[in-house]
C-alpha positions as a Markdown table, in Angstrom:
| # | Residue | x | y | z |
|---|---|---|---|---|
| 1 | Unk | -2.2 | 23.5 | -7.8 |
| 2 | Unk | -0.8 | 26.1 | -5.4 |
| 3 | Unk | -3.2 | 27.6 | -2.5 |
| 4 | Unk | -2.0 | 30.6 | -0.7 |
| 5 | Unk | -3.1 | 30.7 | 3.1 |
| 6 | Unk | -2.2 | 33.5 | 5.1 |
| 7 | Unk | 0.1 | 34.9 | 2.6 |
| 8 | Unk | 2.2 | 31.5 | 2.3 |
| 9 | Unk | 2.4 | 29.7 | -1.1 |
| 10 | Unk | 0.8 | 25.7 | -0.3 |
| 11 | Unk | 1.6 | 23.3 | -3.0 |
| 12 | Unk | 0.2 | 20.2 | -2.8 |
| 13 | Unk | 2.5 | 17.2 | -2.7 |
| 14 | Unk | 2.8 | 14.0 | -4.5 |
| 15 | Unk | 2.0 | 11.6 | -1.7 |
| 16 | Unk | 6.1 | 11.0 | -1.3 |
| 17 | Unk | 7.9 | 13.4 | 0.9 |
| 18 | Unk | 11.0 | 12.2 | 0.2 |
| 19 | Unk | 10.3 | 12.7 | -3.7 |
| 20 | Unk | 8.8 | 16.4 | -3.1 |
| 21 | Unk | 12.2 | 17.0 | -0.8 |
| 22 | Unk | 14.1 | 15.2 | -4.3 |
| 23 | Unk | 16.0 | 12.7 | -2.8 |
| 24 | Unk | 17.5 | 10.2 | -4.9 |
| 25 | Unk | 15.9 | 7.4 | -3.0 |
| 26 | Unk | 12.8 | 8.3 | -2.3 |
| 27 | Unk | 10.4 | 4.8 | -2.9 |
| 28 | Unk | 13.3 | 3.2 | -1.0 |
| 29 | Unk | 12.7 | 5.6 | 1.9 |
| 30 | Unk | 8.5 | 5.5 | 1.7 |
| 31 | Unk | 9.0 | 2.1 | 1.5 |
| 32 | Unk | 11.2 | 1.8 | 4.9 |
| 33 | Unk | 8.6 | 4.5 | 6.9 |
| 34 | Unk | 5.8 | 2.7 | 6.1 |
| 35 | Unk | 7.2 | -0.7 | 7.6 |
| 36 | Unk | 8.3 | 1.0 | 10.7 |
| 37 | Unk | 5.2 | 2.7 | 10.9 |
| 38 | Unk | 3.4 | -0.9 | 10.5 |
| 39 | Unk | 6.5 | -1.7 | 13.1 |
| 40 | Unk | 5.6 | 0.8 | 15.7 |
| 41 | Unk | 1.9 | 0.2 | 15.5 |
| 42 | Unk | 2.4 | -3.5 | 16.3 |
| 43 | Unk | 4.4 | -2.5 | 19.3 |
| 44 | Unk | 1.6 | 0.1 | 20.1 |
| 45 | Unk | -1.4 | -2.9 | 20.0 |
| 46 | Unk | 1.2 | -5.4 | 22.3 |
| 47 | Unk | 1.1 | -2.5 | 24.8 |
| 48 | Unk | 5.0 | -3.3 | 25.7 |
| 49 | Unk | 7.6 | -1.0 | 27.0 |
| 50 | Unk | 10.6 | 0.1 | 24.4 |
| 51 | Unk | 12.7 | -2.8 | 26.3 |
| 52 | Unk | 10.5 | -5.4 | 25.1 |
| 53 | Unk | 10.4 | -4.6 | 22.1 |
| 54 | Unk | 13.9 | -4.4 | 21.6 |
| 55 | Unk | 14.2 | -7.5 | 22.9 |
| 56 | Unk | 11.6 | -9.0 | 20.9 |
| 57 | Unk | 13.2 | -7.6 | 17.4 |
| 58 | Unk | 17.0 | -8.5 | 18.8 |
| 59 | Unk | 18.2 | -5.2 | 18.7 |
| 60 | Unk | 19.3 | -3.0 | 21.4 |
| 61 | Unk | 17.1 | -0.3 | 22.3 |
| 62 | Unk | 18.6 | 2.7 | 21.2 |
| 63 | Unk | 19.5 | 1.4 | 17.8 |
| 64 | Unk | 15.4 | 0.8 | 17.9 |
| 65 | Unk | 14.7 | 4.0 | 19.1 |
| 66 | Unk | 16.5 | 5.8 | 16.1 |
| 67 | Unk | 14.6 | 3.4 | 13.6 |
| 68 | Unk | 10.8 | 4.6 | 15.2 |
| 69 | Unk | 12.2 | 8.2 | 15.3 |
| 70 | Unk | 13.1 | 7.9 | 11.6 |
| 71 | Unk | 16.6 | 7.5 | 11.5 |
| 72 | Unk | 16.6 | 4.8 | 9.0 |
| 73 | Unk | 18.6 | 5.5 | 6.1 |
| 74 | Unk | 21.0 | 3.5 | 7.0 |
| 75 | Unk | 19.3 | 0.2 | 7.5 |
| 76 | Unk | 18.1 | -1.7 | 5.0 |
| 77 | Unk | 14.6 | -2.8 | 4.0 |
| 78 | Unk | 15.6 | -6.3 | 4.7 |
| 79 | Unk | 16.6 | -5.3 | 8.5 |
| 80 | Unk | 13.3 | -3.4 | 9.3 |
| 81 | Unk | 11.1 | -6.3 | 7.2 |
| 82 | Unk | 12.9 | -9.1 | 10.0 |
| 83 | Unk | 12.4 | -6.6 | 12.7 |
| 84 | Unk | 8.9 | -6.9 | 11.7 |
| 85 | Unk | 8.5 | -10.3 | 11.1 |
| 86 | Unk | 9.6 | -11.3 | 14.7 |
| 87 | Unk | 7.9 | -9.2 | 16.3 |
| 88 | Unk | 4.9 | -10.2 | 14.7 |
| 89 | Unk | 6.0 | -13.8 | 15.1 |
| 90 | Unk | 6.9 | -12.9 | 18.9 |
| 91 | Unk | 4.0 | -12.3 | 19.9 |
């Protein structure tokens, strides 16, 4: 259903970004956001500085910078799922 506000066309998405944008991947890529998400809510309730975390994930900070900023099509599910998992573990 398309609303039009302020003489702009809205059309409601599907729930999937990626999939409204059409990228080939998209579950991949929904997948991947919503563990960092769950990632960068964990480091949020620890209260710890971006240095800690990295540390606590074993990567170096930028590289996890780029995945909380959304730069993770590169790295696979399996990377941010261990990422997760230790810092869980970590802590």
């Amino acid at each position: 259903m398309n609303t039009i506000i302020n003489g702009v066309p809205i059309e409601e998405g599907s729930g999937n970004v990626y999939a409204d944008l059409g990228y080939p991947d998209a579950e991949e890529m929904l997948t991947k956001a919503e563990l960092v998400h769950q990632l960068q809510q964990r480091i949020d309730t620890l209260e710890i500085t971006p240095q800690q975390a990295a540390e606590l994930v074993g990567m170096p900070e930028s590289w996890l910078s780029d995945l909380l900023n959304g730069r993770f099509r590169n790295i696979s599910q399996t990377t941010i799922i261990g990422c997760l998992e230790r810092i869980v573990t970590a802590s």
